[in-house]
C-alpha positions in Angstrom: 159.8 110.6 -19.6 159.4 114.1 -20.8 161.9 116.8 -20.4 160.2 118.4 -17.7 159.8 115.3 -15.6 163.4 114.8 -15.9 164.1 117.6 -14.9 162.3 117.6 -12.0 163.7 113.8 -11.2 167.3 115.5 -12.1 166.7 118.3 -9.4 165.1 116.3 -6.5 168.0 113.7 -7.0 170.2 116.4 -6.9 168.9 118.0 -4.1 168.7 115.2 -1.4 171.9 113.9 -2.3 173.4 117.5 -1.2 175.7 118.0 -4.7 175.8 121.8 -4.5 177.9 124.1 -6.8 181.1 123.2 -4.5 180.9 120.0 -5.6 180.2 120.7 -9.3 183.9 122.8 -8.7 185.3 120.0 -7.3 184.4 118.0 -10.5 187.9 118.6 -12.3 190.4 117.5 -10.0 188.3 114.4 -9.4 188.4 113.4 -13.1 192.1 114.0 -13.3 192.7 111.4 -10.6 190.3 108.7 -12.2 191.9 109.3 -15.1 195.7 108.8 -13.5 194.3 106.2 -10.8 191.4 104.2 -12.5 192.9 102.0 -15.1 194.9 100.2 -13.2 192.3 100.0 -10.5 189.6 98.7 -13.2 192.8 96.5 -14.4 193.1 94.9 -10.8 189.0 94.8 -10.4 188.6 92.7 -13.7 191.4 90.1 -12.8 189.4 89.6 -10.0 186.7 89.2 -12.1 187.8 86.8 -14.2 189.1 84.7 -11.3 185.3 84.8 -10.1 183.1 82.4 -11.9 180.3 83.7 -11.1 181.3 87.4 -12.8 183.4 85.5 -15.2 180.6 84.1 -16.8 179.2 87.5 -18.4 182.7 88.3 -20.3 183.4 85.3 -23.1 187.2 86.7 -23.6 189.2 89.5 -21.9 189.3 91.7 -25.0 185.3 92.2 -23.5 186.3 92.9 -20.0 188.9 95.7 -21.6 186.2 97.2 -23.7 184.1 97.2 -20.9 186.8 98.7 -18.5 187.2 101.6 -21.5 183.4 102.3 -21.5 183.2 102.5 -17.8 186.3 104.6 -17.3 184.5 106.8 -20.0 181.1 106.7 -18.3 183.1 107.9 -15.1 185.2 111.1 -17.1 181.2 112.0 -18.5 179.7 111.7 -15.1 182.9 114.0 -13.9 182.7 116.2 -16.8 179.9 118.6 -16.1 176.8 119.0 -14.4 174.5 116.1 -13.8 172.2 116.1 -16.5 169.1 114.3 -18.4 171.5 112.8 -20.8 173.9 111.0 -18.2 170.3 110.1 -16.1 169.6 107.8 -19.1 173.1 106.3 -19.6 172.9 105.0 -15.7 169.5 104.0 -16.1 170.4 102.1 -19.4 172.9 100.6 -16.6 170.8 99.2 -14.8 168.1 98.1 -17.0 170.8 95.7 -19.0 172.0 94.3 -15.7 168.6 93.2 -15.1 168.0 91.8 -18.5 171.5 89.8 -18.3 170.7 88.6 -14.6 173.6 90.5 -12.9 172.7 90.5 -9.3 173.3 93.9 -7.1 175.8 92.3 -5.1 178.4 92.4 -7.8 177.9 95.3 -9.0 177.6 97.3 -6.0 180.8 94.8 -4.9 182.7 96.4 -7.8 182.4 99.6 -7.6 183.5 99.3 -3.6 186.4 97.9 -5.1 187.4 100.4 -7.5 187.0 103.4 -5.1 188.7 101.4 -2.7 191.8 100.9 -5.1 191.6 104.9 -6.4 191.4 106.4 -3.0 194.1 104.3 -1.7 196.2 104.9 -4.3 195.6 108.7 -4.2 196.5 108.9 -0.6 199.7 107.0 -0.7 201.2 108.9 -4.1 200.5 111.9 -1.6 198.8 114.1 -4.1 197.9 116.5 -1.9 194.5 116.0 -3.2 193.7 115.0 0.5 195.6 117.0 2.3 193.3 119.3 3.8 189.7 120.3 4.2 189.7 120.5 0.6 190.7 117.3 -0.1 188.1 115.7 2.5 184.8 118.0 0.1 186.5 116.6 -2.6 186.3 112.5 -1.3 182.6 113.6 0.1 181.9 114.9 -3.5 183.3 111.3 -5.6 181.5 109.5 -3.0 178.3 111.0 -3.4 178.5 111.0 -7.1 179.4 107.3 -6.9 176.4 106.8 -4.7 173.8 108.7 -6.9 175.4 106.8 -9.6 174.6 103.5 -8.0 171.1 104.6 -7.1 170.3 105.7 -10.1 171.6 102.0 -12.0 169.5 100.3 -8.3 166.4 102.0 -9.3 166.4 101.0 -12.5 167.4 97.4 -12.1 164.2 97.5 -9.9 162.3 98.7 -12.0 163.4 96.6 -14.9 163.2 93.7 -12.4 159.4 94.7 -11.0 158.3 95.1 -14.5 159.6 91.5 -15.7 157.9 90.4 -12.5 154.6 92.1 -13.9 154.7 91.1 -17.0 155.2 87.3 -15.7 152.2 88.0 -13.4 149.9 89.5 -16.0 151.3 86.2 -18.1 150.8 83.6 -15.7 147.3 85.6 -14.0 146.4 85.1 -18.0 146.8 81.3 -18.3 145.6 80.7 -14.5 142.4 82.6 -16.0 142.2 80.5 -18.6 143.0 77.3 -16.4 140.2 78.9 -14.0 137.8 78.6 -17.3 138.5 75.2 -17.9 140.9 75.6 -20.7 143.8 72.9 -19.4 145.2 73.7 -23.3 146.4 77.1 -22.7 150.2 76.9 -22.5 152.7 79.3 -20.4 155.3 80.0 -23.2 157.7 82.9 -23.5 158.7 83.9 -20.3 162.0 85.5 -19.3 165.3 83.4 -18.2 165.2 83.8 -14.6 161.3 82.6 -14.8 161.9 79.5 -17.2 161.3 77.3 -13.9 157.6 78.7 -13.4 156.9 78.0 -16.9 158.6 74.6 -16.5 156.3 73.5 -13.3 153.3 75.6 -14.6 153.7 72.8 -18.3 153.7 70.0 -15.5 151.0 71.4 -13.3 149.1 71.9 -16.7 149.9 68.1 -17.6 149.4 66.4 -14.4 145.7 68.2 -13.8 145.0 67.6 -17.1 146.0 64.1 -17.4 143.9 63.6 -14.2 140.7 65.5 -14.6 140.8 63.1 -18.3 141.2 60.3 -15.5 138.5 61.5 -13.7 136.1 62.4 -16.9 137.0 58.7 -17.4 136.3 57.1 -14.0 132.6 59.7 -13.9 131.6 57.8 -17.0 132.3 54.5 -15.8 131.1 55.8 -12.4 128.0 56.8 -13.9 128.0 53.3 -16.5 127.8 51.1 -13.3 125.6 53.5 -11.0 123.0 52.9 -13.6 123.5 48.8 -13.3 123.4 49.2 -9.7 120.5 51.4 -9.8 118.8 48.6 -12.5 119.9 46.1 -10.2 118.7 47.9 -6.6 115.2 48.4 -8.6 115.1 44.9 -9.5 116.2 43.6 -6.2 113.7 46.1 -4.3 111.0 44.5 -6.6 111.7 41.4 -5.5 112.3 41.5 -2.2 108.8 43.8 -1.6 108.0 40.5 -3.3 109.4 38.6 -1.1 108.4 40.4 2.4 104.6 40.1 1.1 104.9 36.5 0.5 106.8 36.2 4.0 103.9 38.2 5.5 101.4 35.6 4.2 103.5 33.1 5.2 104.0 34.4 8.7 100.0 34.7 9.0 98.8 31.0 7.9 101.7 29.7 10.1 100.3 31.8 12.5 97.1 30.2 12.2 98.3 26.8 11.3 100.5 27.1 14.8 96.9 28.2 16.1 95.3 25.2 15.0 97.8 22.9 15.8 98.3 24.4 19.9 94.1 23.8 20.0 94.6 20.1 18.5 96.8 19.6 20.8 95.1 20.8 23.6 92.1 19.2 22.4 94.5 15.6 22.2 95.6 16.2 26.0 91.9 16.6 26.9 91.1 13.7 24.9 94.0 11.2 26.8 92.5 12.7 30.4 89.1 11.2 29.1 90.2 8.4 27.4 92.5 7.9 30.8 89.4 8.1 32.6 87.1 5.7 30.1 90.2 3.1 30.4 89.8 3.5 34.5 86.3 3.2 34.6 86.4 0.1 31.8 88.5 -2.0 34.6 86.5 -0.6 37.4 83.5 -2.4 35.1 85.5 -5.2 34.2 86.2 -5.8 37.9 82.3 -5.4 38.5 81.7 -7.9 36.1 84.1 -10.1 37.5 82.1 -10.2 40.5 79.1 -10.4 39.0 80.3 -13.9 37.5 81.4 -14.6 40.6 77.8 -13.9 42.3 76.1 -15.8 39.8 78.4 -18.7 40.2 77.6 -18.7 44.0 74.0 -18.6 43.4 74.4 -21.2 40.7 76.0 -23.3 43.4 72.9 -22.1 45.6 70.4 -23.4 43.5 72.0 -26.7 42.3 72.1 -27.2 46.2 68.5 -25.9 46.9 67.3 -28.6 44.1 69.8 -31.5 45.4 67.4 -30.5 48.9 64.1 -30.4 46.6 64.9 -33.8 45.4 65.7 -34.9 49.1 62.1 -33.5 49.8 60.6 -34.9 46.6 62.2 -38.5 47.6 60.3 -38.2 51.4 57.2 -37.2 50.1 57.1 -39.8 47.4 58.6 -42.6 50.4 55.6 -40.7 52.7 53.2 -41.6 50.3 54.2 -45.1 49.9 54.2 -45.5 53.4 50.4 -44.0 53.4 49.1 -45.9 50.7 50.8 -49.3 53.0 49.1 -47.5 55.5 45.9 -47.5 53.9 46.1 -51.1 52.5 47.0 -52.1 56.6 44.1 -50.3 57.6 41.5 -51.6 55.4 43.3 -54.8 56.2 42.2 -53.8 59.9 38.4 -52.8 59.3 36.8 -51.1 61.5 39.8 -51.1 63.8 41.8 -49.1 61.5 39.6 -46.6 60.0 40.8 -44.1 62.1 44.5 -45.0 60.7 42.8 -45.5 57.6 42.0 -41.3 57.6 45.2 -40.5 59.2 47.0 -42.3 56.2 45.1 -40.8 53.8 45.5 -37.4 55.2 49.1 -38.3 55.4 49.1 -39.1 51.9 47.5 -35.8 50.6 49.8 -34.3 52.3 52.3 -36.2 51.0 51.2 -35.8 47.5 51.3 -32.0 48.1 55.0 -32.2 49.4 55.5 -33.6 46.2 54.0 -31.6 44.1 55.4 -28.5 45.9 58.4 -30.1 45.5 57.7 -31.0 41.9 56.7 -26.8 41.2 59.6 -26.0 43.8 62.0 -27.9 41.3 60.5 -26.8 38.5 60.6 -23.5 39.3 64.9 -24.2 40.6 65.6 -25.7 37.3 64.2 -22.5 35.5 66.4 -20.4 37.7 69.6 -22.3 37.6 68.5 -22.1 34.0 68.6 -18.4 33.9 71.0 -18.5 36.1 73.8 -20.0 33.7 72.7 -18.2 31.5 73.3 -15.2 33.1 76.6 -16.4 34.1 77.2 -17.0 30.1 76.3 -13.3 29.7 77.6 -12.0 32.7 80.9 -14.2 31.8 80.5 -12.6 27.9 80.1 -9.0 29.4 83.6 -9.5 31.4 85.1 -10.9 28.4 83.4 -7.8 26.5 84.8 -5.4 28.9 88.0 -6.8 29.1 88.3 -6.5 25.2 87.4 -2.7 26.0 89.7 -1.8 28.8 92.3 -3.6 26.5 91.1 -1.3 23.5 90.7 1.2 25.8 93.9 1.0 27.2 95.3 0.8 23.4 93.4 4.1 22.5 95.0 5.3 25.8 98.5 4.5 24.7 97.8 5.9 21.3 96.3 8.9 22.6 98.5 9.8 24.9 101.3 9.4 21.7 99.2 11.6 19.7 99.2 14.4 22.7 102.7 14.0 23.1 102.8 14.2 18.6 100.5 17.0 18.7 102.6 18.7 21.5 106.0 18.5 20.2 104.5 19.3 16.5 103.1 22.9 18.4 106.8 23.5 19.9 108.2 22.7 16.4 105.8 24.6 14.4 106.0 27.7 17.0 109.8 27.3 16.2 109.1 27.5 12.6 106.5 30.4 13.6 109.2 32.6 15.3 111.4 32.0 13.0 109.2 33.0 9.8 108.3 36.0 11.4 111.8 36.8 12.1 112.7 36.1 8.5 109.7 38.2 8.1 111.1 41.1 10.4 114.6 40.3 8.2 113.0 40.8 5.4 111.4 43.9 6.1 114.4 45.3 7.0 116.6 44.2 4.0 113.7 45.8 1.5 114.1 49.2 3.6 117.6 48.5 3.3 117.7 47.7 -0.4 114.9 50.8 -0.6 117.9 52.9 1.0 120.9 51.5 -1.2 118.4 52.1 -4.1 118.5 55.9 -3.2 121.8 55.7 -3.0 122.5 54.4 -5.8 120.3 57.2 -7.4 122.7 59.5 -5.6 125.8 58.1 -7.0 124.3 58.0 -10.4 123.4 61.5 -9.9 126.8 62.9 -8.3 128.8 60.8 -11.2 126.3 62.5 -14.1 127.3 65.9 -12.2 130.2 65.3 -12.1 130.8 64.0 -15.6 129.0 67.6 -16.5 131.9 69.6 -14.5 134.4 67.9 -16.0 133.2 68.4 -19.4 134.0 71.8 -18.9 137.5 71.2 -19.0 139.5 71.2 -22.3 142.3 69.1 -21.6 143.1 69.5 -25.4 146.8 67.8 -25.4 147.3 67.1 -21.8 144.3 64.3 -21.3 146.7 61.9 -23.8 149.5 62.6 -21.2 150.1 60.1 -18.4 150.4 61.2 -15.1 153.8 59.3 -14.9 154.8 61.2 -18.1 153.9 64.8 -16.5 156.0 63.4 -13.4 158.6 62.7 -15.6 159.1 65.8 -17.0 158.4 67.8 -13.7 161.7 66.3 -12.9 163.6 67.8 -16.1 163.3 71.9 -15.3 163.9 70.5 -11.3 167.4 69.4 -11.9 168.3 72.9 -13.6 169.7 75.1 -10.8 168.9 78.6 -10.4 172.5 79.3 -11.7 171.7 78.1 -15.0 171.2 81.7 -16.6 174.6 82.8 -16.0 176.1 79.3 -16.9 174.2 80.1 -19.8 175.8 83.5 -20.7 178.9 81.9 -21.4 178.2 81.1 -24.8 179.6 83.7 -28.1 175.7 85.2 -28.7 175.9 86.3 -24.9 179.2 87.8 -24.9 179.0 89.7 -28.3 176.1 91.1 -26.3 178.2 92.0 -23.6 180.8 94.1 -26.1 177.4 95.6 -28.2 176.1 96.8 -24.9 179.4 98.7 -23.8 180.6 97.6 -20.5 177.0 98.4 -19.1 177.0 94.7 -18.9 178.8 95.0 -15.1 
């Protein structure tokens, strides 16, 4: 800071805190009561101190907190001694700056310095001074007051400042490494940082470990991802090969079953047609065999007929030959007679002829009988082999009957069965063609997956996890837990050791 800005910083401080010449004047009486009243003020302060762990921590012996007691009570006479000035602006800053690098919250200062004013003025008003006595007294307690306050502002603003530019400094650190974390550099460590920030740099290490172990887990699990996307890809072609195979052989199959269930409906119908005629052939084959039956019967009766017809032609044959005996006696009487009988004699003869045509009528008659009862029997013998004959074929009709009404009933149930098989060969067909668009969909998918892995194998090549891909997960747990356990205390537990407290007695007793 240049001599003209602190100046200017010296003035406007100055100037709003109302210190005026009167209080400049009151200066000297002020510093001959802090330097009757303060020791044994500070003396009271630091046993309470000590008896405070949390203060006690920054002094390691209390030859420290005396040297810091003669420091401050000399800090004190300066600030008392003359007008406030550049030189005494960087004393209180350096104040406040070391109570920011040792970790010394506000509180405890500001706690202190309540405590020694508290002791001095009390002390000042019962030793009845007269410093206090009148209006005088009260400019002079207005003038240590707001000294003491500018004094404290002064040490506040630069513990701020201290503080806001260690919390820079740890942002521009940690901005820094979560660039290079942003970049894909998992190596990049966050190392360095002050006490109060150890923890950040504790959980940034795990955080560093833990996303490096994983995205190594994950580079890991892509390249197998990718490793078995590829078989399933190999084996989606493969299967989608065979099954488009497959649904084209099912699609043949489903057409000639169609036809062969075609074929077989029309044989069938064809076999039910063929029992209605064969049902009809066996009814008219016993109408015929019941014709024939009759038939033989007919003949029979006109067998009958014409065995009696020539029984009566032999009857008639027997007269005419006993007529023409009884002529020809006749004849022989009436020659016998003479002329007496010659009329007898032409009646016999006459009798005979006729006689003799009787019997030869008879004789054709009989002739002519025997020829028909010839044909006759054997037109019974034929008629009787055409019954047997149609017998045979209503019973061979009445076989092929049986067996084609079997075969309709065959060919019927075969159609059912085969239009069972039908329905379901197209449904495997239908099956088919949905599993091929299926395996045609898990085969894109599988492209997809092969695809994503590959990407993602790509991103996470981008990531140098340099040191923290050969730390397990667990492990990176495992030491998140170590910095967790450390309270936020630790940094004053930690002052106690000699280094800190020969710190405390190099830096004057700036260190409360």
């Amino acid at each position: 800071m240049s001599n003209i800005n602190v100046n200017e910083f010296v003035n406007e401080r100055v100037d709003f805190f109302g210190i005026d010449d009167a209080d400049y004047g009151n200066f000297p009486k002020i510093a001959e009561a802090l330097a009757r009243h303060a020791p044994a003020a500070l003396d009271r302060f630091y046993d309470k101190v000590g008896a405070t762990p949390k203060t006690a921590a920054f002094f390691s012996s209390r030859q420290a907190m005396d040297h810091a007691k003669g420091k401050q009570i000399a800090h004190w006479a300066a600030l008392f001694s003359g007008r406030v000035d550049g030189s005494y602006i960087a004393k209180a800053e350096q104040i406040g700056t070391v109570h920011a690098r040792i970790g010394l919250e506000p509180t405890w200062y500001i706690g202190g310095y309540a405590r020694v004013l508290s002791a001095i003025i009390t002390t000042i008003c019962e030793k009845g001074t007269g410093l206090f006595g009148n209006k005088a007294a009260g400019r002079q307690v207005a003038t240590l007051v707001k000294l003491a306050l500018l004094d404290m502002e002064i040490a506040l603003s630069a513990y701020f400042k201290a503080e806001e530019k260690s919390r820079l400094a740890v942002i521009e650190q940690l901005g820094h490494a979560l660039a290079e974390v942003a970049n894909g550099r998992f190596s990049t460590k966050l190392e360095g940082l002050p006490e109060n920030y150890r923890q950040i740099e504790a959980d940034f290490e795990t955080m560093r470990l833990e996303i490096g172990g994983a995205l190594a887990s994950v580079a890991e699990a892509a390249s197998t991802i990718n490793t078995g996307a590829a078989e399933i890809r190999q084996a989606s072609d493969d299967l989608a090969n065979r099954t488009e195979r497959q649904a084209a052989s099912l699609e043949e199959t489903a057409a000639a079953m169609q036809e062969l269930t075609t074929g077989v409906r029309e044989a069938a119908d064809g076999a039910v047609h063929m029992t209605g005629s064969v049902s009809e052939a066996d009814h008219e084959a016993v109408q015929g065999r019941n014709v024939v039956k009759e038939a033989v019967g007919a003949m029979d009766g006109i067998h009958r007929t014409a065995t009696e017809i020539s029984k009566i032609i032999d009857v008639i044959d027997g007269i005419a030959f006993q007529t023409n005996l009884l002529a020809l006696n006749a004849g022989v009487e009436a020659a016998r007679a003479g002329d007496a009988g010659k009329g007898f004699a032409v009646v016999a003869n006459e009798v005979r002829a006729l006689a003799q045509r009787s019997a030869d009528a008879a004789s054709n008659i009989k002739h002519l009988i025997n020829g028909s009862v010839e044909q006759v029997e054997r037109g019974v013998k034929l008629v009787g082999q055409s019954g047997e004959a149609f017998g045979s074929i209503a019973a061979r009709v009445g076989e092929i009957k049986s067996l084609a009404t079997g075969i309709a009933d065959l060919a019927q149930a075969q159609a059912l069965n085969l239009q069972q098989v039908n329905d379901a060969v197209r449904e495997m067909d239908q099956m088919t063609q949905h599993n091929a668009a299926m395996v045609e969909q898990s085969n894109a998918a599988s492209r997809s997956l092969a695809g994503e892995a590959e990407q993602l194998a790509t991103l996470v090549s981008r990531f140098n996890v340099s040191g923290a891909a050969v730390v397990p997960i667990a492990k990176a747990k495992d030491r998140r837990k170590t910095p967790a356990a450390t309270p936020r205390a630790a940094p004053a537990a930690a002052r106690k050791s000699a280094g800190v407290a020969a710190t405390a007695t190099a830096e004057d007793w700036s260190e409360f």
